[in-house]
Residue, then its C-alpha position, 0 to 999 in steps of 0.5 A: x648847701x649841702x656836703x658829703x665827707x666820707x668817714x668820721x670828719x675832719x677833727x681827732x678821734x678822740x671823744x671826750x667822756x660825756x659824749x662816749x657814755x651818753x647812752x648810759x644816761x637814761x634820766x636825760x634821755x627820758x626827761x624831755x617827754x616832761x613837756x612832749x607838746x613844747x617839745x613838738x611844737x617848738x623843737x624845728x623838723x629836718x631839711x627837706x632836702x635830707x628827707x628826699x635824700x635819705x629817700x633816694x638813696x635807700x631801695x624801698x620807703x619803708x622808715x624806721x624812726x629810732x627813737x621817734x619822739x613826738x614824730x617830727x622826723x617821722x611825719x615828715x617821711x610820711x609826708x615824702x610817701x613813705x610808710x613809717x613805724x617809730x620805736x620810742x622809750x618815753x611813754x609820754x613822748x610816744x602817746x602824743x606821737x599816736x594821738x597825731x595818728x603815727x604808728x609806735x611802738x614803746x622799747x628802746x631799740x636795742x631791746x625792740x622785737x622787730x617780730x621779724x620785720x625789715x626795713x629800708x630805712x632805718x633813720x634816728x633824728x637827734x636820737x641816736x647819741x642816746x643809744x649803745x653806738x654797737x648794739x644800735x648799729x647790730x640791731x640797725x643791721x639785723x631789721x634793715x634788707x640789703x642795701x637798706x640806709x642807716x641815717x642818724x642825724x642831729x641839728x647843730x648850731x652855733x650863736x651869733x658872738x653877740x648872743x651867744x655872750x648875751x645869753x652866756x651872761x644871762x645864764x649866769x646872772x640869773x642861776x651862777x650854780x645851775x646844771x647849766x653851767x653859766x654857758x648858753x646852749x648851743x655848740x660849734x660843729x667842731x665841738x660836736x663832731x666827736x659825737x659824730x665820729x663816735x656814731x661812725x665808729x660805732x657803725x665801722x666796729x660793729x659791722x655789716x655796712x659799707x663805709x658810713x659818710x658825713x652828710x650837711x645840709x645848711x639853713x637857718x632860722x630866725x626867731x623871735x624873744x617868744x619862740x626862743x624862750x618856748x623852746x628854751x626848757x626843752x634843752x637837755x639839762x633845762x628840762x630837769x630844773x624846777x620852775x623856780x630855777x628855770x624862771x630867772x634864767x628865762x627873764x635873764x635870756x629874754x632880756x638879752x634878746x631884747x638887747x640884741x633887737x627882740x629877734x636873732x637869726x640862727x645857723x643851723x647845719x643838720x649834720x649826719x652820719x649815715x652808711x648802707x648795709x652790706x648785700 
């Protein structure tokens, strides 16, 4: 299923402190490259359909992938028959994209020298709330032709009740005064539609694009207990604890899974926050 809400979305406009200031928070946003072959193999690529559509609304291929990582996104614009250059701070993260044969170049974007290159699209998956939401958009605006789409987008989910309780439980047994918290990971979209709406703002203040627009895309996924305690680590605050923190919580989780059948079946919906640039 997918939907298309022009503007920031349904909920307030206010944005809570820890979503205004994520770009400033470097040491998270460079941690996840720690692990870059977990994170590529267990991190899950974008609906097909967001690729295509993100395509077939721009006027040309030519992709830039702000804050490319290990190249999920990127692959799969090039799969599309797209030709696609990624912009990545983490060195580690940007070597394993380059030994899967993919073009990057190491900067964060909004000091990247773009040598006076343009795009047609310019597109960040679950990167953009790591970058200054004005000076990001200006640059997006400086590199993208006429007509050409700015595309940020982020994965959310929200556990079943059941597991979410589960896991909720687990993280606390295990590690009651770890960074995360005692509260699995894993959001509605209503918690993250700040996020959202500060990427929009961002796009409206700065300038030089068309109104942007809230696309959805729904689909899920069913995992087993070893593909979800692969991926567990590469959440942003468990990427930081040390392997004696980070074990008790991982036997704690896998135990709620087996509790729960030994598999689960996750609803995602890739939401993003998109416009065109002004002619």
């Amino acid at each position: 299923m997918t939907t298309s809400t022009p503007g920031s979305g349904r909920t307030s406009t206010s944005t809570p402190e820890h979503v205004a200031h994520s770009h400033r928070q470097r040491e998270m946003a460079e941690s996840f490259g720690v692990d870059a072959e977990r994170y590529d193999r267990t991190r899950p690529a974008y609906p097909d359909a967001l690729i295509e559509r993100i395509i077939a609304t721009s006027p040309g291929r030519d992709v830039l992938d702000v804050g490319c990582g290990t190249g999920t996104a990127s692959r799969q614009f090039l799969s599309a028959g797209c030709t696609v250059l990624g912009v990545e701070p983490d060195a580690r993260m940007a070597a394993f994209a380059r030994r899967g044969g993919l073009d990057v170049e190491e900067a964060t974007f909004e000091t990247w020298d773009s040598n006076g290159r343009t795009f047609d699209v310019v597109a960040a998956g679950t990167a953009w709330h790591w970058i200054d939401p004005i000076a990001g958009v200006t640059q997006a605006a400086r590199v993208l032709r006429p007509g050409g789409r700015l595309a940020a987008f982020w994965h959310v989910y929200q556990l079943p009740a059941e597991v979410f309780e589960a896991f909720t439980a687990a993280f606390r047994g295990a590690m009651p005064g770890s960074p995360v918290n005692g509260q699995a990971p894993g959001q509605s979209l209503d918690a993250y539609q700040p996020l959202l709406t500060k990427a929009a703002n961002g796009i409206r203040e700065a300038g030089g694009f068309a109104e942007p627009e809230q696309w959805r895309h729904d689909w899920e996924r069913t995992y087993t207990r070893d593909e979800w305690l692969d991926q567990l680590p590469t959440s942003g605050t468990l990427t930081r604890l040390p392997p004696e923190e980070l074990a008790p919580i991982l036997d704690a989780v896998g135990a709620a899974i087996d509790a729960v059948g030994g598999r689960f079946t996750l609803p995602y919906a890739t939401m993003t926050v998109t416009a065109t640039r002004l002619l």
